[in-house]
KEKE-3310 file (N, C-alpha, C; in steps of 0.2 Angstrom, whole numbers, plus 5000, padded with zeros to 4 digits):
npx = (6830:6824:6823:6814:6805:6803:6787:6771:6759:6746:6742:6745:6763:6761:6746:6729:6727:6719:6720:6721:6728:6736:6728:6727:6735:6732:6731:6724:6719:6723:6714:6704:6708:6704:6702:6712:6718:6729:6746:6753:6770:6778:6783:6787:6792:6787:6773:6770:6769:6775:6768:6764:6758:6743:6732:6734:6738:6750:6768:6778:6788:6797:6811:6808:6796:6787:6773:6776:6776:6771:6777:6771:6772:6761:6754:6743:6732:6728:6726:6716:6708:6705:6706:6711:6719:6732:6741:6736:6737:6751:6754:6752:6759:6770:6766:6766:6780:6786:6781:6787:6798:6799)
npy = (5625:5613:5612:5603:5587:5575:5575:5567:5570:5571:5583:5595:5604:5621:5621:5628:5629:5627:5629:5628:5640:5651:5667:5678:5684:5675:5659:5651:5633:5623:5615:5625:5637:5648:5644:5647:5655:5647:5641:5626:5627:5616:5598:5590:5580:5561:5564:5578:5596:5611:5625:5644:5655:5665:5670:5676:5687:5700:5696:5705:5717:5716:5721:5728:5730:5721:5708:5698:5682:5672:5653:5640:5620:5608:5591:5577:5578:5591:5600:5607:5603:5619:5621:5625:5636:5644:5636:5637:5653:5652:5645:5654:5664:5658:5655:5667:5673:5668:5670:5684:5679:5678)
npz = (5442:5451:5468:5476:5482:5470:5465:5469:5464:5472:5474:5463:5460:5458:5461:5467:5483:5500:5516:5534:5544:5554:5558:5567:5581:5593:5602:5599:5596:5582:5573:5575:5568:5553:5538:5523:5507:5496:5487:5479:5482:5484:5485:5498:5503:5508:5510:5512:5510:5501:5507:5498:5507:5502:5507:5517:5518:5511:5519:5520:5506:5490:5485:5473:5475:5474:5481:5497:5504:5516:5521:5523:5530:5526:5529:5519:5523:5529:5519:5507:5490:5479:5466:5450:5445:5449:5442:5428:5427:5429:5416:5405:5409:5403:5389:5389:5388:5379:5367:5368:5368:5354)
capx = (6832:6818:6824:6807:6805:6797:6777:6767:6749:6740:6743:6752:6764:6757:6738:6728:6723:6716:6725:6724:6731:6736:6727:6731:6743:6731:6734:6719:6721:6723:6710:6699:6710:6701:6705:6714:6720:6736:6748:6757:6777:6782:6781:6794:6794:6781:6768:6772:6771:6777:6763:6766:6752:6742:6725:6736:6741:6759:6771:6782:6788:6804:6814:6803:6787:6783:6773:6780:6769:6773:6776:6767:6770:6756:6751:6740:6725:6727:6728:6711:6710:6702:6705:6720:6719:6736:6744:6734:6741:6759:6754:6750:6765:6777:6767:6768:6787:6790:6779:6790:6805:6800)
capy = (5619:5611:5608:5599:5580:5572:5577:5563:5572:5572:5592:5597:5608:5627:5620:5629:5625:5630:5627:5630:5645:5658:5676:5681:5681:5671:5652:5644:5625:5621:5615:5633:5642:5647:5638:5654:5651:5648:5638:5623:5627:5609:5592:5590:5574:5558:5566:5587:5600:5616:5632:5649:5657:5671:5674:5679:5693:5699:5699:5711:5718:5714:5729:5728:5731:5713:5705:5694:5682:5666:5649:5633:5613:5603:5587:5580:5577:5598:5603:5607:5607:5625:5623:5626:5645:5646:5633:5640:5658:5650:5644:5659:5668:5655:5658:5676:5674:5663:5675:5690:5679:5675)
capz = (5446:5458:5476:5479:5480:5464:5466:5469:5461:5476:5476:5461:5461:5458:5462:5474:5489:5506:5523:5540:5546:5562:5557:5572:5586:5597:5602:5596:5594:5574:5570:5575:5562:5548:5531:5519:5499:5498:5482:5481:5480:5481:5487:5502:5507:5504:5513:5514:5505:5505:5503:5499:5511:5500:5511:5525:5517:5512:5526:5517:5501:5490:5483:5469:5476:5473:5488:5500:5506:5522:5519:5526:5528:5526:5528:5515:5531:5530:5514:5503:5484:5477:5460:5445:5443:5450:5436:5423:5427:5425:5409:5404:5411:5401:5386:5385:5388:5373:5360:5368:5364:5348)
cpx = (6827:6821:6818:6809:6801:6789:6774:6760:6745:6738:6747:6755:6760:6750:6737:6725:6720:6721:6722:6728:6733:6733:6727:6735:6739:6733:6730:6721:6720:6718:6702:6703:6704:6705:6709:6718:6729:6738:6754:6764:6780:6782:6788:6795:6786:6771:6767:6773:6772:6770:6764:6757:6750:6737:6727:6736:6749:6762:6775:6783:6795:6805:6809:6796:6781:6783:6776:6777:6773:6771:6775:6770:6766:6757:6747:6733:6723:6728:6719:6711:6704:6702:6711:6722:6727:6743:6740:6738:6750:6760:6756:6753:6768:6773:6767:6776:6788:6786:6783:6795:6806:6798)
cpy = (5619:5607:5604:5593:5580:5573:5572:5563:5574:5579:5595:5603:5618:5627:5625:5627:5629:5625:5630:5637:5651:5665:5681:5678:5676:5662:5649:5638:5624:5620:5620:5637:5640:5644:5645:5649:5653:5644:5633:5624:5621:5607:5591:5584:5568:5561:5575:5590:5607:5624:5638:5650:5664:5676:5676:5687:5696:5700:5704:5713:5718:5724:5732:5729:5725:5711:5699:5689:5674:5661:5643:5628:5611:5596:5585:5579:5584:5602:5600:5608:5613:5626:5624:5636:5645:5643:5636:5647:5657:5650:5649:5665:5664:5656:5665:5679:5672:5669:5682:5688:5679:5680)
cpz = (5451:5462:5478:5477:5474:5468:5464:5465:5465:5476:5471:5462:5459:5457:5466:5476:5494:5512:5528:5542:5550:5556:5560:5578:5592:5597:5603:5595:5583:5572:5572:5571:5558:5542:5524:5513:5502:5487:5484:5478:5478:5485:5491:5503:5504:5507:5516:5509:5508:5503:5504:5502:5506:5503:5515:5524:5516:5517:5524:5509:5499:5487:5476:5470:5477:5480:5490:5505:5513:5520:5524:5526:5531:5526:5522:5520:5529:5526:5510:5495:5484:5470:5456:5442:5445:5443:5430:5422:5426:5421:5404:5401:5404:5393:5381:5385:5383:5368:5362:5366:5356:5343)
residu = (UNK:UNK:UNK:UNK:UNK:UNK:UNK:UNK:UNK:UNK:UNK:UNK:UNK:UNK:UNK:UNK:UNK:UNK:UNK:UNK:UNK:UNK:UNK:UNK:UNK:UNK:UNK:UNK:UNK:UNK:UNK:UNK:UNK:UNK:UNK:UNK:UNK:UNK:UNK:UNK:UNK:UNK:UNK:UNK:UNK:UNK:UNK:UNK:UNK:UNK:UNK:UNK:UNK:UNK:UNK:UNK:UNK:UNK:UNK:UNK:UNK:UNK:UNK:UNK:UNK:UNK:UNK:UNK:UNK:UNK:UNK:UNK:UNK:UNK:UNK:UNK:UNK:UNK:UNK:UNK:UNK:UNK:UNK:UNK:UNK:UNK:UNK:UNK:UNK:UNK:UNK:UNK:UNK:UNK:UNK:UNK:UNK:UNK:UNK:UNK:UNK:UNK)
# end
């Protein structure tokens, strides 16, 4: 089930992109952060989306070891595309699940 609004295109869902983003604790003005990769989770509203932050680096780890990474909303003003590496990896995912089911 997808809690996101319908996804307009502009960003689709698990594209990447670049953002904007604190790397650290100082209070530089937005637009002197650097730009760091990130993936679109989902489209919030008619103009927002939501991104999981990957170039920050994990903030934590779950029980499983698997990283745990911080989430963004953009604009589309502040949101870059990077390319389909994060959709394509999905694909990928889903069909190496279906040849294990099958």
């Amino acid at each position: 089930m997808n809690l996101y609004a319908s996804n307009d295109g502009r960003f689709p869902d698990d594209s990447d992109v670049e953002i904007r983003y604190p790397l650290t604790g100082d209070r530089a003005e937005r637009g002197e952060w650097p730009w760091v990769a990130g993936w679109i989770a989902g489209q919030c509203g008619p103009n927002e989306w939501d991104i999981v932050v990957e170039g920050a680096g994990p903030t934590s780890y779950d029980d499983d070891g698997e990283p745990l990474y911080s989430a963004a909303y953009r604009d589309a003003s502040e949101i870059r595309h990077t390319g389909l590496r994060r959709a394509v990896d999905r694909i990928a995912d889903q069909l190496a699940e279906q040849e294990d089911a099958a």
